[in-house]
C-alpha positions as a printed Julia matrix, in Angstrom:
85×3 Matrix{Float64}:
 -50.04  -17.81  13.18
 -50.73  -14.0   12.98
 -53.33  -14.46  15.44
 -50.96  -15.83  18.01
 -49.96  -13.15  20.42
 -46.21  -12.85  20.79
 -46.11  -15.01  23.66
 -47.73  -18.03  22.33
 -45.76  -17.56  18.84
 -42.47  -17.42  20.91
 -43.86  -20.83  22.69
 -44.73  -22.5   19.34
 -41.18  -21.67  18.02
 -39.52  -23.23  20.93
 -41.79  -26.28  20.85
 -40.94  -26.43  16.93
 -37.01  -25.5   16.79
 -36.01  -25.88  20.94
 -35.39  -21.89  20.9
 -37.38  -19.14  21.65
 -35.51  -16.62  18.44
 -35.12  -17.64  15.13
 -31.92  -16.4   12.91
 -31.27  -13.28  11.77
 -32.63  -15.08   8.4
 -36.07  -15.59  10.22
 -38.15  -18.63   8.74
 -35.67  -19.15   5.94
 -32.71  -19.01   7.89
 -33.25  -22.08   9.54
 -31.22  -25.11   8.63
 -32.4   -27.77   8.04
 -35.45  -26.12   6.76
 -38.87  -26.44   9.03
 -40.74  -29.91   7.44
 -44.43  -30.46   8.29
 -45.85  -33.82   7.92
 -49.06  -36.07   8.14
 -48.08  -39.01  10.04
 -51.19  -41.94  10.14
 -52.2   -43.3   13.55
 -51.63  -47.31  14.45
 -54.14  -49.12  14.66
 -55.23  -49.83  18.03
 -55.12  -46.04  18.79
 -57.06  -43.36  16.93
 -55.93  -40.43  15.73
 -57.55  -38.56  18.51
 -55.12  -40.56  20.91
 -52.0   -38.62  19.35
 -50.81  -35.03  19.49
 -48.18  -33.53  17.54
 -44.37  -34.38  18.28
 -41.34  -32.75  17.42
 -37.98  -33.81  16.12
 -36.32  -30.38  16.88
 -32.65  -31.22  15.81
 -34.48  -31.42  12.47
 -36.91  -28.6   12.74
 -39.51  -31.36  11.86
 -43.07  -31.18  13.14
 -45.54  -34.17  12.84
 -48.58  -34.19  12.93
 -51.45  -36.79  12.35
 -54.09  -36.85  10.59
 -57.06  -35.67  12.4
 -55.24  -32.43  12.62
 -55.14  -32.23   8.57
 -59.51  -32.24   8.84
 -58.87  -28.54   9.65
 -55.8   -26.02   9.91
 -52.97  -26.58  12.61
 -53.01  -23.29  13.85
 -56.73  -23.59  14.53
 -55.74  -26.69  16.49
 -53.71  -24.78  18.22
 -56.24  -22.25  19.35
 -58.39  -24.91  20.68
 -56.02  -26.73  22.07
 -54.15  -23.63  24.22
 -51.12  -24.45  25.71
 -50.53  -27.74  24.05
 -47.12  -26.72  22.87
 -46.15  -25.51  25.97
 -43.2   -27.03  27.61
């Protein structure tokens, strides 16, 4: 993430929490914590059919497993605007 600008971190926050600060606590100060997670596609889809969803209540991002071949965050880059609302 420190090659996001501070627009597109401010995006990714809101996609991941459903606000655009965090508290005063930053990363740490968020409760419940942030949870990442592999999730496995259903068969008949592929994992190339999915993107990553949200549960923002719980600060819980999922993501599937083609996106654990590489980093997230380079996802990200190639995917711009993905996580825009």
């Amino acid at each position: 993430m420190e090659s996001f600008s501070s627009a597109d971190r401010t995006k990714f926050l809101n996609f991941v929490t459903g606000s655009t600060r965090l508290p005063v606590l930053g990363w740490k100060g968020l409760v419940p914590p942030m949870t990442v997670v592999r999730k496995d596609n259903e068969p008949p889809y592929k994992p190339e059919d999915y993107l990553p969803t949200v549960s923002t209540c719980f600060h819980y991002l999922k993501v599937f497993s083609k996106y654990f071949q590489f980093s997230f965050f380079s996802f990200l880059k190639l995917q711009p605007g993905v996580f825009c609302l």
